[in-house]
VMD Tcl script that builds the backbone (N, CA, C; Angstrom):
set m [mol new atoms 318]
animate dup $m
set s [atomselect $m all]
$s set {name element resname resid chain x y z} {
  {N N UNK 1 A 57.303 116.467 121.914}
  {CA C UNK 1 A 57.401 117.820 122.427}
  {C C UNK 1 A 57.835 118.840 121.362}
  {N N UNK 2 A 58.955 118.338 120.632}
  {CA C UNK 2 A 58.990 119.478 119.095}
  {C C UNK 2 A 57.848 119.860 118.387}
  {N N UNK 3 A 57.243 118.778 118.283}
  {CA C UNK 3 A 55.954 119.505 117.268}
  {C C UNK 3 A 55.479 120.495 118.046}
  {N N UNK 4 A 55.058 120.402 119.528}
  {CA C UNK 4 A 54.128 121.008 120.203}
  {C C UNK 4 A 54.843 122.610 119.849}
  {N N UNK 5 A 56.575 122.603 120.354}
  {CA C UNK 5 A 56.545 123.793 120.279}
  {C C UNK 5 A 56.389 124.420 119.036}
  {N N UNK 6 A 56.737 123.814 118.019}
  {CA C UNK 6 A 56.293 124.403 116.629}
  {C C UNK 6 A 54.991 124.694 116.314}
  {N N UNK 7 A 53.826 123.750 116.560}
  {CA C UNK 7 A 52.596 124.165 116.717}
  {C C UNK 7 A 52.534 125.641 117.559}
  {N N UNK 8 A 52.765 125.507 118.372}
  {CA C UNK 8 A 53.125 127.314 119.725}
  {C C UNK 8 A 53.547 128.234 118.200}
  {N N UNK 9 A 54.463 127.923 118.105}
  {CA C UNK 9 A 55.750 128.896 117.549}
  {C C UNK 9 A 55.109 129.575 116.176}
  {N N UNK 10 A 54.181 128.724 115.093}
  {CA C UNK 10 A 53.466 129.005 113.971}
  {C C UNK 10 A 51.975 130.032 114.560}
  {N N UNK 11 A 51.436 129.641 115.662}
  {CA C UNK 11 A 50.370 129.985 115.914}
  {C C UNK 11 A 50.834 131.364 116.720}
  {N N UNK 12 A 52.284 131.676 116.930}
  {CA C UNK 12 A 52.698 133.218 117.404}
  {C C UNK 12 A 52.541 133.725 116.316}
  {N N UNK 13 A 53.361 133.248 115.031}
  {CA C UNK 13 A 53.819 133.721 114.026}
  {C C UNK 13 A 52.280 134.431 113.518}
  {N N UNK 14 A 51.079 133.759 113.412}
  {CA C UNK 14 A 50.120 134.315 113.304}
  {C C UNK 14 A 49.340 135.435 114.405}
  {N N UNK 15 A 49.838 135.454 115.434}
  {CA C UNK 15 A 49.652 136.930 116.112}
  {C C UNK 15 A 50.538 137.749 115.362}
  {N N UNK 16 A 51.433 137.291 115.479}
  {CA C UNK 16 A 52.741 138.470 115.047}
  {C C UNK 16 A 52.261 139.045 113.803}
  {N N UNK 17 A 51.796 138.240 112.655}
  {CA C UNK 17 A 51.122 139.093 111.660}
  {C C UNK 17 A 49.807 139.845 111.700}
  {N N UNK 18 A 49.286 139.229 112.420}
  {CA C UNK 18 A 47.920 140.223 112.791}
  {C C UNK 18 A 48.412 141.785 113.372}
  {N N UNK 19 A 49.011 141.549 114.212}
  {CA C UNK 19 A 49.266 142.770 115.140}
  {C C UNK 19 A 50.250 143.391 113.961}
  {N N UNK 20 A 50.971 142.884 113.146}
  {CA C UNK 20 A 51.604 144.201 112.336}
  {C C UNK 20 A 51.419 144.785 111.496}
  {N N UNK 21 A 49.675 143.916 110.993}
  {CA C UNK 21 A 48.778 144.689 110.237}
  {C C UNK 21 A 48.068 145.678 110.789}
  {N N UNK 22 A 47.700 145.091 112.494}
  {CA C UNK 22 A 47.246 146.039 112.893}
  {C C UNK 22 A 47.716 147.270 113.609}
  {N N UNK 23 A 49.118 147.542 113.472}
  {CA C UNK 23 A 50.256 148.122 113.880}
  {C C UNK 23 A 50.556 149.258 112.765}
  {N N UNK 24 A 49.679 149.707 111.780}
  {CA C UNK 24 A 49.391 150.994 110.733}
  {C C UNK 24 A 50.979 151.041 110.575}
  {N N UNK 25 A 51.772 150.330 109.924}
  {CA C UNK 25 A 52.869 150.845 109.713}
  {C C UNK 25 A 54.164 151.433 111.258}
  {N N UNK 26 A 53.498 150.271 112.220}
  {CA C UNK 26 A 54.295 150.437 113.345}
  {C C UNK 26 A 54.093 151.766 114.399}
  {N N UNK 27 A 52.776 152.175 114.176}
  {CA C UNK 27 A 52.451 153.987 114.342}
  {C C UNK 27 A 51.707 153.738 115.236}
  {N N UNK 28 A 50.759 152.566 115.271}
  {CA C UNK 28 A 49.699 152.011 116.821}
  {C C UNK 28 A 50.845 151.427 117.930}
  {N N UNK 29 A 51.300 151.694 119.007}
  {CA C UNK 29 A 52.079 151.411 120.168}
  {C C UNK 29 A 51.876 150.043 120.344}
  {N N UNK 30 A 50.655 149.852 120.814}
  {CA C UNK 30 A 50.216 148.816 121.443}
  {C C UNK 30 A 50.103 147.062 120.058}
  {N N UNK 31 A 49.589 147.425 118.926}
  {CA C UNK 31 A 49.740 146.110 118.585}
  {C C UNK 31 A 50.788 146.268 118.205}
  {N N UNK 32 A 52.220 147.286 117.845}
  {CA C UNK 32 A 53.636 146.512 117.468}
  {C C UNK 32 A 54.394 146.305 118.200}
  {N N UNK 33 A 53.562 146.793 119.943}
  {CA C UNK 33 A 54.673 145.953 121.306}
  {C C UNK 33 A 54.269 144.391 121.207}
  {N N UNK 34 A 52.862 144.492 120.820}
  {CA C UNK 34 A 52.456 142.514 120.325}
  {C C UNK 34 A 53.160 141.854 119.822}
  {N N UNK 35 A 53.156 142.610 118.369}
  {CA C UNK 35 A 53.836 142.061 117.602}
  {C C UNK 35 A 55.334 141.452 118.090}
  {N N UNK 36 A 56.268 142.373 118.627}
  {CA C UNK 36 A 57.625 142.339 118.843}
  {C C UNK 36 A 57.522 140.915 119.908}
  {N N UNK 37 A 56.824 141.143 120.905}
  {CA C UNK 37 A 56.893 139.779 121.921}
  {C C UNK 37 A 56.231 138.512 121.248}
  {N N UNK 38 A 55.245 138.873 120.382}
  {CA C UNK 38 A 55.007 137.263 119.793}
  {C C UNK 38 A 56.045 136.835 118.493}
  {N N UNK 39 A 56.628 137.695 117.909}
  {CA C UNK 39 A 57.791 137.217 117.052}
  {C C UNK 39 A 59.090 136.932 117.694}
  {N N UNK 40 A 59.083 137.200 119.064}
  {CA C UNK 40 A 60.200 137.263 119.855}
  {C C UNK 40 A 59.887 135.374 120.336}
  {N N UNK 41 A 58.724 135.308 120.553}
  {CA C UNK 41 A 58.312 134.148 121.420}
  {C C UNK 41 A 58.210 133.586 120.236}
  {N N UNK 42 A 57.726 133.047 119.034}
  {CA C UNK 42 A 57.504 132.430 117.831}
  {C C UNK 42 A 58.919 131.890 117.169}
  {N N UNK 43 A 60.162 133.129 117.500}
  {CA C UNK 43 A 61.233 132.824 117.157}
  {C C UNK 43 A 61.827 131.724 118.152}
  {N N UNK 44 A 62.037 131.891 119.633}
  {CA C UNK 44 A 62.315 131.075 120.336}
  {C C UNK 44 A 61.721 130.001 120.183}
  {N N UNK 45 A 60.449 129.793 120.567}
  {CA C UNK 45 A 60.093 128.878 120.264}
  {C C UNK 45 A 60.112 127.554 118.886}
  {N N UNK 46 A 60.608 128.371 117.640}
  {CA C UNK 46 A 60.520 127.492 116.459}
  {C C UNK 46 A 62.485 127.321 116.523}
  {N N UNK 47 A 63.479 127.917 117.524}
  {CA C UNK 47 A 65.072 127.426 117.627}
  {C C UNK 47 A 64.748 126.216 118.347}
  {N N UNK 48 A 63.882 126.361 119.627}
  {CA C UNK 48 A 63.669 124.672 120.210}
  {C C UNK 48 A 62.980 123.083 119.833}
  {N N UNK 49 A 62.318 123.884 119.250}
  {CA C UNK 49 A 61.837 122.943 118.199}
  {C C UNK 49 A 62.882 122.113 117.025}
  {N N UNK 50 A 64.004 123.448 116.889}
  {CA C UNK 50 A 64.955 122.932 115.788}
  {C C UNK 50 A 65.998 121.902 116.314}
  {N N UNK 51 A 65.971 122.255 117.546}
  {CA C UNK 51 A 67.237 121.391 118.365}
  {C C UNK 51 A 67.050 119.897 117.779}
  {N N UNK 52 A 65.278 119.592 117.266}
  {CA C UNK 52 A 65.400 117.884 116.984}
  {C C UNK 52 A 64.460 118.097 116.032}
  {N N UNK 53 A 64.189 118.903 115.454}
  {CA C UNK 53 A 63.536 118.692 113.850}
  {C C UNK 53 A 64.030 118.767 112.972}
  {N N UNK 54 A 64.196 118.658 111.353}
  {CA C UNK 54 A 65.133 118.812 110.560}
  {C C UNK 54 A 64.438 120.456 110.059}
  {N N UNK 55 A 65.669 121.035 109.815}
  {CA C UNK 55 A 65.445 122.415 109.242}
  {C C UNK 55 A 64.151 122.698 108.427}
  {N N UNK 56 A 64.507 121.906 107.196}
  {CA C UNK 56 A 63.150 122.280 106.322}
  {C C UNK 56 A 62.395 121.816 106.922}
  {N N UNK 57 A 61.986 120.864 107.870}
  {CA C UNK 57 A 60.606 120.362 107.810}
  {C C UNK 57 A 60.370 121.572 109.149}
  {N N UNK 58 A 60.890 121.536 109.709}
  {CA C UNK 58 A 60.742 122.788 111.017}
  {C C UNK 58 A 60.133 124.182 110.060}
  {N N UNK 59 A 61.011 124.474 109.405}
  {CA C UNK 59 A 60.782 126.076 109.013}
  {C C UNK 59 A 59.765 125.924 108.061}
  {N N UNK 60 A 59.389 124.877 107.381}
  {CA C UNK 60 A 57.908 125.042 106.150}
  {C C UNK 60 A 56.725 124.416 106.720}
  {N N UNK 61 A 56.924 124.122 107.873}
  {CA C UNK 61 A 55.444 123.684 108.305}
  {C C UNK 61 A 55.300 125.198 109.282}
  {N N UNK 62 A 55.934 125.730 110.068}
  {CA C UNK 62 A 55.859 127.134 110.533}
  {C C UNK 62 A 55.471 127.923 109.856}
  {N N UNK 63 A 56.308 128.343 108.555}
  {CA C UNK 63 A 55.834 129.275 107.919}
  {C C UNK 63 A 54.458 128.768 107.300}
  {N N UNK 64 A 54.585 127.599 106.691}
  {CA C UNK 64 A 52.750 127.182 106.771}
  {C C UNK 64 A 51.351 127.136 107.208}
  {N N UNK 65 A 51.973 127.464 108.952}
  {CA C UNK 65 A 50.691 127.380 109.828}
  {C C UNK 65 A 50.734 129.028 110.227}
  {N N UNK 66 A 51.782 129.724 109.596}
  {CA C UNK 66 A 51.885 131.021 110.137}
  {C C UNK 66 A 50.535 131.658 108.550}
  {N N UNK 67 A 51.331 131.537 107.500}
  {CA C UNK 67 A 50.300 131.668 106.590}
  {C C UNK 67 A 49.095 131.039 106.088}
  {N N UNK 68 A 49.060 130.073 106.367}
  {CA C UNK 68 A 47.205 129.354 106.389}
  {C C UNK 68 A 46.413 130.480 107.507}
  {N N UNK 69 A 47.278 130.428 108.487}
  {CA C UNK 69 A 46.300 130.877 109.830}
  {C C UNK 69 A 46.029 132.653 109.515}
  {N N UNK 70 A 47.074 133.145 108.619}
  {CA C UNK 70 A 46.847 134.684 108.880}
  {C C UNK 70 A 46.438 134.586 107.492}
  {N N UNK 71 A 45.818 133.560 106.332}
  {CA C UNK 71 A 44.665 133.835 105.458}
  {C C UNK 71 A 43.843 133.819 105.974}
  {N N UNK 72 A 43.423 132.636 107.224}
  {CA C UNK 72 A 42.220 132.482 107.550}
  {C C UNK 72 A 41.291 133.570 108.689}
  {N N UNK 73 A 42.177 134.468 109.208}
  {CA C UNK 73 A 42.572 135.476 110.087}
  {C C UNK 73 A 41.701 136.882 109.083}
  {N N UNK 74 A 42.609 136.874 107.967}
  {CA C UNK 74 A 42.057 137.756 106.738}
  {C C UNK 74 A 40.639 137.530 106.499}
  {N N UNK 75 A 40.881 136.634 105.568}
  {CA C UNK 75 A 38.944 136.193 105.676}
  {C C UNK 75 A 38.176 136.211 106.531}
  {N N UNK 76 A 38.470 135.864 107.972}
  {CA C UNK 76 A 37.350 135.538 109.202}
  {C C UNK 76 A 37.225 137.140 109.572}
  {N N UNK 77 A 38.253 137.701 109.693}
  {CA C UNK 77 A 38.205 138.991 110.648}
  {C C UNK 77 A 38.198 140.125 109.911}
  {N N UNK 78 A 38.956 140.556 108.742}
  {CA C UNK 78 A 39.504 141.287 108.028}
  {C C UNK 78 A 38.833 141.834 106.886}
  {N N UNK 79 A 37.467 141.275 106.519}
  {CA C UNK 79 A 37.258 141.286 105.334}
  {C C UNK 79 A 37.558 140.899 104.163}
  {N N UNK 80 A 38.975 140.669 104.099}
  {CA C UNK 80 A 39.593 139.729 103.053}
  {C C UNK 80 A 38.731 138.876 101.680}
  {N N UNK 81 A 38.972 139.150 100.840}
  {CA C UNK 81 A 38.328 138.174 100.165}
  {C C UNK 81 A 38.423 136.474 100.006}
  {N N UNK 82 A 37.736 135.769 99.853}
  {CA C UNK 82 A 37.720 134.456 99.854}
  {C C UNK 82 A 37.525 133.746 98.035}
  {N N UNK 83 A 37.840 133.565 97.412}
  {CA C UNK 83 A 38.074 133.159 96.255}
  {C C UNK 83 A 38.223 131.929 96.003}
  {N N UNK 84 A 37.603 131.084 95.538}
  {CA C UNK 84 A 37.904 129.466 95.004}
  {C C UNK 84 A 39.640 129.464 94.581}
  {N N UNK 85 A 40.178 130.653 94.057}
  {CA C UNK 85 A 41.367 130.197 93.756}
  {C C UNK 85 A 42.518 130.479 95.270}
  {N N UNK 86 A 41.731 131.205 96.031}
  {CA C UNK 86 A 42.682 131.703 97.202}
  {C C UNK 86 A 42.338 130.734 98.566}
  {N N UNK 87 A 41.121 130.141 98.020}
  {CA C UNK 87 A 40.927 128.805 99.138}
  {C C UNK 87 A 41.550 127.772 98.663}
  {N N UNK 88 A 41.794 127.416 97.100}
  {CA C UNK 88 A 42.733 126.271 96.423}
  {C C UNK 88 A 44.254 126.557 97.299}
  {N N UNK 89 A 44.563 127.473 97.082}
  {CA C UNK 89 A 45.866 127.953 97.350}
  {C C UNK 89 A 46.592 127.598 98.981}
  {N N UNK 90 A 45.213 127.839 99.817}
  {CA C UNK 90 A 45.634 127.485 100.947}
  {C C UNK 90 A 45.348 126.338 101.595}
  {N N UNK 91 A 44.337 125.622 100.756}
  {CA C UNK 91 A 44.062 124.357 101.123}
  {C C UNK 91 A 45.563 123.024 100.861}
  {N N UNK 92 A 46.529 123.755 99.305}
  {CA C UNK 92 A 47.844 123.191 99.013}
  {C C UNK 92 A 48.752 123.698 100.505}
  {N N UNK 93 A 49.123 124.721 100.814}
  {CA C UNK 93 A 49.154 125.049 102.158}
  {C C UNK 93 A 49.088 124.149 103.165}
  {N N UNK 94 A 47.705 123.849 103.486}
  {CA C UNK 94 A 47.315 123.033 104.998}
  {C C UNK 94 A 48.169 121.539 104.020}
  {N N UNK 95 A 47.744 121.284 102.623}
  {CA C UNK 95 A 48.180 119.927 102.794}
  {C C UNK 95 A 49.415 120.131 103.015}
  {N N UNK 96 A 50.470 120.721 102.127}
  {CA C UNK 96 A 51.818 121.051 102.336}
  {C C UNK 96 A 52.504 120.629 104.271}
  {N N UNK 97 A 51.716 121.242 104.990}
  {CA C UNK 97 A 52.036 121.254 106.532}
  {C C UNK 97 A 51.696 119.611 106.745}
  {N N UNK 98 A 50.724 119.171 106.116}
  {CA C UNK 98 A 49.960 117.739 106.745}
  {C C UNK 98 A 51.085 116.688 106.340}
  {N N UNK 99 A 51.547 116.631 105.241}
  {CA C UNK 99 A 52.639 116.052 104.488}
  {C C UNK 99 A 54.007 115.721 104.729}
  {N N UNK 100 A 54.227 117.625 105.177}
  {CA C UNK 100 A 55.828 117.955 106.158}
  {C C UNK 100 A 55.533 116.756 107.468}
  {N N UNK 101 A 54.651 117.184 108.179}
  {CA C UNK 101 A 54.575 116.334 109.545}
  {C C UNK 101 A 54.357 114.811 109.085}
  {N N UNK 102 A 53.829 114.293 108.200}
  {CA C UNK 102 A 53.968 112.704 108.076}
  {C C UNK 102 A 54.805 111.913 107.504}
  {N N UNK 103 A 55.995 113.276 107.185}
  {CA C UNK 103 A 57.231 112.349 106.418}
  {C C UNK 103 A 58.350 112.865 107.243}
  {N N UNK 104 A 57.955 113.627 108.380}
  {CA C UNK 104 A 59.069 113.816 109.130}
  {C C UNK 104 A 59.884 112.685 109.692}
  {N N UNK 105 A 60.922 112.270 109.947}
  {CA C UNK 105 A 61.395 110.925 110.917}
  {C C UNK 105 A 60.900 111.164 112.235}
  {N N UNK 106 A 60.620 109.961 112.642}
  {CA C UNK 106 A 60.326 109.422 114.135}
  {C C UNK 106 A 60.751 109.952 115.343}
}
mol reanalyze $m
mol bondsrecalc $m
mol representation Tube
mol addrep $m
């Protein structure tokens, strides 16, 4: 059940950055009321998760799936550029998260 909510909690974290890009500097109403409830919910959600994960492995696979997902967010939606060195970068990323979760304890 921890992972799950951390899985939840990373995949807010990636609304939460969308909407505060798309939040012009907090000046659009509507995506930085998003924002505020999915960082609100992303936060809760990644304290319950902590109750039985170990810190680092909790907080770097989050912030991992928060930033893989809002590169891939960039590129898919955004225009963003895609670069052999900025797909290297996040591919260390996804492994980074794949790694955290298979050396976590039982």
């Amino acid at each position: 059940m921890p992972w799950i909510l951390l899985t939840l909690a990373g995949l807010l974290e990636i609304v939460w950055a969308v909407a505060m890009k798309q939040s012009a500097g907090f000046t659009r109403p509507g995506p930085t009321a998003l924002m505020l409830v999915a960082m609100s919910g992303s936060f809760a959600l990644l304290a319950m998760s902590m109750r039985t994960l170990p810190l680092g492995t909790a907080y770097a696979v989050w912030t991992g799936i928060g930033a893989f997902g809002a590169f891939v967010i960039g590129v898919a939606a955004l225009g963003e550029a895609l670069t052999p060195m900025r797909a290297g970068a996040a591919a260390m990323i996804l492994g980074g998260i794949v790694l955290m979760k298979l050396s976590a304890p039982a």
